[in-house]
N, C-alpha and C positions, 0 to 999 in steps of 0.2 A: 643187746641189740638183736630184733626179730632179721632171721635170714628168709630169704624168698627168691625164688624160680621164677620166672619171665619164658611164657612160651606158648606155642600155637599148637595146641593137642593136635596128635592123628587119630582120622574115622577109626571109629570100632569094623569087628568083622562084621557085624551087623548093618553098617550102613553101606551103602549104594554109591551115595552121592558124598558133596562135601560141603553140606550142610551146616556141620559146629565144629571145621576148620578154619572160622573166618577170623574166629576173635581170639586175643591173646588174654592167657591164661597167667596171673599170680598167685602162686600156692607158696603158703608159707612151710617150711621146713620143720619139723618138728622133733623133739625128742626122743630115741628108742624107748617102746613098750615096757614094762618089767612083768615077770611071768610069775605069778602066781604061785606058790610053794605048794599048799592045799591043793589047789584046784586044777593048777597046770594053766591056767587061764593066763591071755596076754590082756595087759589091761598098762595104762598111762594114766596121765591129769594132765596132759596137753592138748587144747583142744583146738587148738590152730589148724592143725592137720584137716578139722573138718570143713575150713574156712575157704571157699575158691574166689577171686573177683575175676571178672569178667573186662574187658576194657578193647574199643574199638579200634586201635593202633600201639604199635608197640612204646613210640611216644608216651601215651598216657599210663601206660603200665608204669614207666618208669621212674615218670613226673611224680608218680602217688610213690610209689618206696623211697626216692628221694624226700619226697614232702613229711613221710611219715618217717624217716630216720634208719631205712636198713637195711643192710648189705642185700645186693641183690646181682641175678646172674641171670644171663639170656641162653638158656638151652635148646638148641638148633638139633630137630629130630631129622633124622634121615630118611624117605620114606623109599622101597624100590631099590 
């Protein structure tokens, strides 16, 4: 069962305003890296981690991991 975060990112230092704070964010969780013995390299075959959806209420975030089958968690960032 794919696990996934529910959440509304905070501005980078680089923004001003709060421009792509609006929308909530599902990012699926992914499995640690393994490191490379040769090379020292961090490398995986999970490729989830690169995967972000976008959704305009937290409603529909959650309707979609529901609908799609998996566990999922609302992480409420502090900001100040």
């Amino acid at each position: 069962m794919k696990k996934a975060k529910i959440y509304i990112p905070t501005k980078t230092a680089m923004q001003s305003g709060r421009g792509k704070t609006k929308k909530w964010v599902l990012k699926f969780e992914t499995r640690h890296g393994v490191t490379n013995p040769l090379m020292g390299w961090e490398s995986g075959d999970d490729t989830m981690g690169e995967v972000i959806l976008e959704f305009s209420t937290k409603n529909k975030a959650i309707e979609y991991a529901k609908n799609n089958n998996m566990k999922w968690q609302i992480v409420y960032v502090r900001c100040g």
